[in-house]
N, C-alpha and C positions, 0 to 999 in steps of 0.2 A: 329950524331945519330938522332938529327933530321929530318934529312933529310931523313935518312931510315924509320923511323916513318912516314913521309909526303909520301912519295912512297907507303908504305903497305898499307897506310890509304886512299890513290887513288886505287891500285888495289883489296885492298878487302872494302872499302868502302859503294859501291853502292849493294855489295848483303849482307852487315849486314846492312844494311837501308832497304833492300829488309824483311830479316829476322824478324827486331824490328816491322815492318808494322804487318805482317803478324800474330808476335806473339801479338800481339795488339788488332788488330781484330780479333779474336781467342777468346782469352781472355774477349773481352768485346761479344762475341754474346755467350760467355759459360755463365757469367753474366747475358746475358738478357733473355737465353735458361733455365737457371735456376729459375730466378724472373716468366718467365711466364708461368714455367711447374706447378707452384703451386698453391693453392688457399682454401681460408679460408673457412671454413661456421660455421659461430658465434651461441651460444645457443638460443636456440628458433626456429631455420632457419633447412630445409633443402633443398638439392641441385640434381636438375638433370645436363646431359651431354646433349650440341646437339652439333653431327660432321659434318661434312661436305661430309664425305663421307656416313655415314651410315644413318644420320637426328636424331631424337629425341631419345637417350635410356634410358630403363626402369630400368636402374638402379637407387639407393636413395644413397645420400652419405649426412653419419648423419653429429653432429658437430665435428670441428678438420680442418687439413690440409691435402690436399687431391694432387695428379696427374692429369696435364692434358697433350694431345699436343699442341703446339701452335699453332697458328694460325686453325689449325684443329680441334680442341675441345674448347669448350666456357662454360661455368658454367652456370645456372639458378637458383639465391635463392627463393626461400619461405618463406615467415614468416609464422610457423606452429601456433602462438599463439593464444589463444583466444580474439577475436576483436568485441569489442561492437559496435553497430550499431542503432543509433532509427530513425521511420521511421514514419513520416504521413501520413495518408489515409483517402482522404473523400470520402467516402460509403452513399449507402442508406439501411434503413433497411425493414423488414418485414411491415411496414406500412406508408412505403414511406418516414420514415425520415431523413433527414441528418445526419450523425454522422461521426464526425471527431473523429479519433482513432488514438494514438501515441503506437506504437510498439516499444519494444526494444528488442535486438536479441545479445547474444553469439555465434559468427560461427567463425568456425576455419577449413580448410580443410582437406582434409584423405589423409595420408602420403601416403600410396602404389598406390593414384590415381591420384600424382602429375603430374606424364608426361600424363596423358589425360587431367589434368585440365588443362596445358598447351597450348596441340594442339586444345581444342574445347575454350578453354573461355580467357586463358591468366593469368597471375599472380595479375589483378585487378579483380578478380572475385566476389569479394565484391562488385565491382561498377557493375557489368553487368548483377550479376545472382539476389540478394537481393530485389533489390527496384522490381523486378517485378515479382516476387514469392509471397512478403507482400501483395502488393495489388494485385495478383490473389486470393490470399488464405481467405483476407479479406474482400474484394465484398464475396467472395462465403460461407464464414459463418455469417457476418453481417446479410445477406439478410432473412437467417434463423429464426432470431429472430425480436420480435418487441422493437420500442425503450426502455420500458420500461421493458422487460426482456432481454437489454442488460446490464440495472444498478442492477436487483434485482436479476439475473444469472451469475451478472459477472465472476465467477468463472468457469461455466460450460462454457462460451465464451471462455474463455481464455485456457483452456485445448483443446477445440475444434480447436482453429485455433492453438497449439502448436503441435497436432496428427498430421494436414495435413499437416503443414508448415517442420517439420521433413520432412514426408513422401515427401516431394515435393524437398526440399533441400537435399536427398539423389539420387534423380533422377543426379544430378550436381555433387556429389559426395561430399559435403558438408556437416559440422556436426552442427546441432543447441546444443548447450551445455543448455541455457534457452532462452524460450522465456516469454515476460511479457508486460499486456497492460500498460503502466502508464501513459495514459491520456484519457479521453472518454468525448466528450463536443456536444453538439447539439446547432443546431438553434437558434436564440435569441425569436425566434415566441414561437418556441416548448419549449423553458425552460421556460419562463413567462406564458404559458397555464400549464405548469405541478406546477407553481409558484401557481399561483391561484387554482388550482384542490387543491394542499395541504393545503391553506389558507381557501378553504371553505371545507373540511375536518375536521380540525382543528375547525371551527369554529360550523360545527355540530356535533361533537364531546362535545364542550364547552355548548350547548345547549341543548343534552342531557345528559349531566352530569347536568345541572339547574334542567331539569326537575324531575333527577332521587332526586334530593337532595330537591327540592320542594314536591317530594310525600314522603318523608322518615320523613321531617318536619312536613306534613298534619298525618300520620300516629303517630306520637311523639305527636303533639298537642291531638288526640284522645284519645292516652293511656294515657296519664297526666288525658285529661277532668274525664277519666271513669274511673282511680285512685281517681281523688279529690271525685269523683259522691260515689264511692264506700268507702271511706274512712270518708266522710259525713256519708252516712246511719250509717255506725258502730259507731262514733261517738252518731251520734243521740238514736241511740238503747242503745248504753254503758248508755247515761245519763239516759234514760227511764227506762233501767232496774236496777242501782248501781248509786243512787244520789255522793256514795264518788268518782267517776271518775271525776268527777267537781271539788271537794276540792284538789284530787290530781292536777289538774291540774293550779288552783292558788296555790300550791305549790311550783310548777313547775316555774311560772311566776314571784312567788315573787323571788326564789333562782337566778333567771336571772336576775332582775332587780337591785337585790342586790348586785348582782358581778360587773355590769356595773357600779354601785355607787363607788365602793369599789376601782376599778383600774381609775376610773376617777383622775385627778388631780383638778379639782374643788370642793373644800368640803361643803357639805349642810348637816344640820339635818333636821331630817321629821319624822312626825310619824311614827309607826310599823306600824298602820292600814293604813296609804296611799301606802306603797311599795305594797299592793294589789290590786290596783287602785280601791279601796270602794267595792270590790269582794267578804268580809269578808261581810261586812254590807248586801250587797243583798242576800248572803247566810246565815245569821241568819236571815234577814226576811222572806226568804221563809221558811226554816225550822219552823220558828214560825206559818206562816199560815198553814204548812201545822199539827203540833201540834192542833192546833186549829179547 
């Protein structure tokens, strides 16, 4: 029996070796026909086609698993996301100054203008189109202003270069999501002159603020003098006219000097007549002479 086994397995042999070959390699290019007919495009991403017979198409294929052919159709990803960017630019401004400005930029590209962005700029379009749109756009509003209304208009700067720099990045087909300065720095000459400008500001400021508080002082001394001046006369007249405004007011003197006795902690006896400092006594002599 084996032998008949040996015999069949010689003449049908070489075409079921022929067979297993065949269905082998079959089998593994349905494998490799399948592995490369497909292809991913992950979230965030989308994807155009270039073929080889047709060149770049405008189709967009979102995220998921998608169909190609092989060798004849090749994928292109995009990362659609929004990609922050900051950028320095040394400008001069309206008065010849240096001003280094740091930009920062949100751009993310326009899904249905993927296959141009492609065949005009490439899928680094951030490194090609960005750095030289900022500093076209920033020479050309810088220039607008002087240095010192680029720090006390910051705000209207910065809306100005986001108008054109949009406008400018849609030429490319690019989206600015924000744009924002976050640094603005000048000269070392020009910030120690604006150093000192503030400092003798500042300091004439401090010296008319003296002067104003020196005349408000000279004016307080006046009113005081021509209170005490005015406050005299009436005095003077009270006594002239009512000798007992007098006696009221060693009244007055004793009840004060008596309280300050009183809460003192050093204890003294004294006459009643001294608590009037002898006031009593000149005032019964006058009254005497004037009886007389």
């Amino acid at each position: 029996m084996s032998q008949k086994f040996t015999e069949a397995f010689s003449k049908f042999g070489p075409q079921l070796a022929k067979v297993i070959t065949v269905g082998s390699v079959g089998i593994g290019g349905s494998v490799w026909a399948f592995k490369n007919c497909l292809f991913n495009v992950d979230a965030g991403h989308r994807a155009i086609k270039f073929s080889r017979i047709g060149g770049l198409k405008e189709d967009l294929y979102t995220e998921g698993t998608h169909v190609m052919v092989p060798w004849f159709e090749r994928p292109i990803t995009f990362d659609i996301r929004t990609k922050p960017r900051t950028l320095v630019s040394l400008t001069g401004s309206k008065d010849l100054q240096m001003v280094s400005i740091s930009l920062r930029t949100l751009c993310r590209p326009r899904e249905d203008k993927l296959p141009a962005i492609y065949r005009y700029v490439g899928t680094d379009y951030d490194e090609k189109v960005l750095p030289s749109i900022i500093n076209e756009v920033l020479k050309s509003v810088v220039a607008q202003f002087n240095a010192s209304e680029l720090v006390t208009q910051r705000e209207v700067v910065s809306r100005r270069i986001r108008q054109e720099l949009v406008e400018r990045a849609r030429e490319f087909n690019l989206i600015l999501d924000d744009v924002a300065i976050v640094d603005l720095a000048f000269s070392p000459e020009y910030a120690g002159a604006v150093e000192q400008k503030q400092v003798a500001q500042q300091q004439a400021e401090k010296a008319k603020y003296q002067v104003l508080k020196a005349q408000e002082m000279k004016k307080n001394i006046i009113i005081k003098a021509q209170g005490e001046m005015e406050s005299a006369k009436m005095i003077g007249s009270a006594i002239q006219n009512n000798p007992g405004f007098v006696e009221l007011r060693k009244i007055d003197a004793a009840k004060e000097i008596a309280h300050h006795m009183a809460v003192s902690r050093n204890k003294m006896v004294l006459n009643s007549d001294s608590l009037l400092l002898n006031l009593m006594s000149s005032g019964n002599e006058r009254l005497a002479i004037e009886k007389a």
